[in-house]
C-alpha positions in Angstrom: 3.2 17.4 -10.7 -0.6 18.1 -10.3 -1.1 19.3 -7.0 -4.3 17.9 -6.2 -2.5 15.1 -6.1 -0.4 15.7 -3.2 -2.3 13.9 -0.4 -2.4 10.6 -2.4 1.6 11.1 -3.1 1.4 11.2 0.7 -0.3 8.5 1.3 1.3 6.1 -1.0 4.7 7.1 0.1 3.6 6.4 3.7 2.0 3.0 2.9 5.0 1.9 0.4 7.3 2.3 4.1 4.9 0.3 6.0 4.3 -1.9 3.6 8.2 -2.4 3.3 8.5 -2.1 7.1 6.0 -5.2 7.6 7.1 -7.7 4.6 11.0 -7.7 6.6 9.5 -8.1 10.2 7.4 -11.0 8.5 10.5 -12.8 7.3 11.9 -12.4 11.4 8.5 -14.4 12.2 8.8 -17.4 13.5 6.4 -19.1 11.1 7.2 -17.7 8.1 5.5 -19.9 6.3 2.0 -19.2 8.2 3.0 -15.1 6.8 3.2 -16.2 3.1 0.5 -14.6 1.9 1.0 -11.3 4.1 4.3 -11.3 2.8 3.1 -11.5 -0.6 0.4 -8.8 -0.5 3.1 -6.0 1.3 5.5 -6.5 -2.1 2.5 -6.1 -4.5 1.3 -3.4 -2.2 4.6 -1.8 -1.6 5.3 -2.1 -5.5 1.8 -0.6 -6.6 2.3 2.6 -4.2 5.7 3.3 -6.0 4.1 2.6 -9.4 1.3 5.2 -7.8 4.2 7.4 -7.0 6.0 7.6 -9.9 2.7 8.1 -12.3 1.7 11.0 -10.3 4.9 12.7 -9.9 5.6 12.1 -14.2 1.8 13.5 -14.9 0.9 9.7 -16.1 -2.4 10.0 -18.6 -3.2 6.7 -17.1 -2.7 8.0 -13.0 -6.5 7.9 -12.5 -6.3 4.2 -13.4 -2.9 3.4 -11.5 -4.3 4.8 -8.2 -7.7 2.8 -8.8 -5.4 -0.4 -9.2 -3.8 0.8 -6.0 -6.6 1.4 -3.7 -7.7 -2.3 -4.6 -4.3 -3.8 -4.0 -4.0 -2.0 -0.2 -7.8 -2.6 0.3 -6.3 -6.4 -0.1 -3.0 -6.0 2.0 -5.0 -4.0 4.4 -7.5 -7.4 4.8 -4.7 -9.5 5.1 -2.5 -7.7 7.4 -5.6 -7.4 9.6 -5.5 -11.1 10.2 -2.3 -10.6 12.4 -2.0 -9.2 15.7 1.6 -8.4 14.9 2.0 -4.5 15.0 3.6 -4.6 11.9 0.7 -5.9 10.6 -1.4 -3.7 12.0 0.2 -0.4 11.1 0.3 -1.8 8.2 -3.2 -2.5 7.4 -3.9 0.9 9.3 -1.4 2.8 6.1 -3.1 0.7 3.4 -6.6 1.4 4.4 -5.8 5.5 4.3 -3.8 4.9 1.1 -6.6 2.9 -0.7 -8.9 5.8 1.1 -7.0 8.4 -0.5 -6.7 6.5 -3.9 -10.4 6.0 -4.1 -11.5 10.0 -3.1 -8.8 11.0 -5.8 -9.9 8.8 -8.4 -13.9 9.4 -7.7 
């Protein structure tokens, strides 16, 4: 693995737990239905930070691109998370906004 990658391995590896952490307290919500969309966004999001992972740990040709799909995706989550004053949420949108930080200042 590239080294220079290591704070975005970080990062995704953080946000992939939040993410994870915040789609199962949304399912305990009691209007699930009103956290559809939040719940949506942590999979993708929780799925593109292991896709993230896994590139940059394999020395993907195409990581540059992977972690610019990945900041966008957590810029997203990070938006929609926001909207909910559940901690959850907002740890979670705190993890994707560093993620998507550390994604774009890698890929730059």
């Amino acid at each position: 693995m590239n080294t220079k990658y290591e704070e975005v391995l970080k990062a995704c590896l953080e946000c992939l737990e939040a993410c994870n952490t915040c789609f199962d307290a949304c399912l305990k919500e009691e209007d699930v239905k009103m956290m559809a969309e939040c719940i949506r966004l942590d999979r993708e999001c929780a799925d593109i930070c292991a896709y993230a992972a896994q590139a940059i740990t394999r020395n993907s040709p195409f990581t540059k691109q992977i972690i610019e799909l990945c900041a966008e995706i957590c810029e997203r989550c990070a938006e929609e998370c926001a909207k909910h004053d559940y901690d959850h949420c907002q740890r979670c949108a705190e993890s994707c906004r560093k993620c998507a930080e550390a994604c774009r200042k890698m890929a730059a």
